[in-house]
Each structure stands twice: as structure tokens, then as C-alpha cells.
N, C-alpha and C positions, 0 to 999 in steps of 0.2 A: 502190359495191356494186351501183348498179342497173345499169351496165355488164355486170358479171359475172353477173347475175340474167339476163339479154337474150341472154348469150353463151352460158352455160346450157341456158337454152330453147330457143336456137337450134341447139344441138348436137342434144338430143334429139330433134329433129326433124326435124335430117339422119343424120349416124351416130352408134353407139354409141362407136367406136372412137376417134373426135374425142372424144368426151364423157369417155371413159377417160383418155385423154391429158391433157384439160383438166384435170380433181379432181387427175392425179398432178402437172400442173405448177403446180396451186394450192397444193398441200399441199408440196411441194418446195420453195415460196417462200415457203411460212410456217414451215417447218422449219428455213431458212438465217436466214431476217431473225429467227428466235429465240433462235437459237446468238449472231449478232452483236451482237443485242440483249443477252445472258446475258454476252457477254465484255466490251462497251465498258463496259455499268455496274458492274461486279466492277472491270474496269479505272477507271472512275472514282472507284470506294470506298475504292480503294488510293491 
């Protein structure tokens, strides 16, 4: 987390546009790893 807290700050301080890009590819990978997370343990339940 302190990686991303660094990369972060580090966006903000060059472009915005970087920084936009970064949250949506943050948020895109917590979106996917949650889906797969929601299917493997359903799929485990079964």
C-alpha cells in the first residue's frame, strides 16, 4: 500500500491525467479480483 500511496503522490505532482488513469486502473483491478474472488468461492461452496 505504501507503493501506491508514493505513486499516488507522485502522479499528483506531475499530471492529472496520469492520476485519472491510475484510480481507473486501480479500481479495474479491484473490480476483476472481485468478480473472481465471488466465483472461485461460490465455486468452492459447490
Amino acid at each position: 500500500m505504501l507503493v501506491v500511496e508514493a505513486a499516488s503522490t507522485y502522479a499528483s505532482s506531475g499530471s492529472v491525467g496520469f492520476e485519472d488513469f491510475f484510480g481507473f486502473f486501480l479500481a479495474g483491478i479491484a473490480i476483476v479480483a472481485g468478480i473472481a474472488f465471488f466465483f472461485l468461492t461460490r465455486k468452492n461452496a459447490v
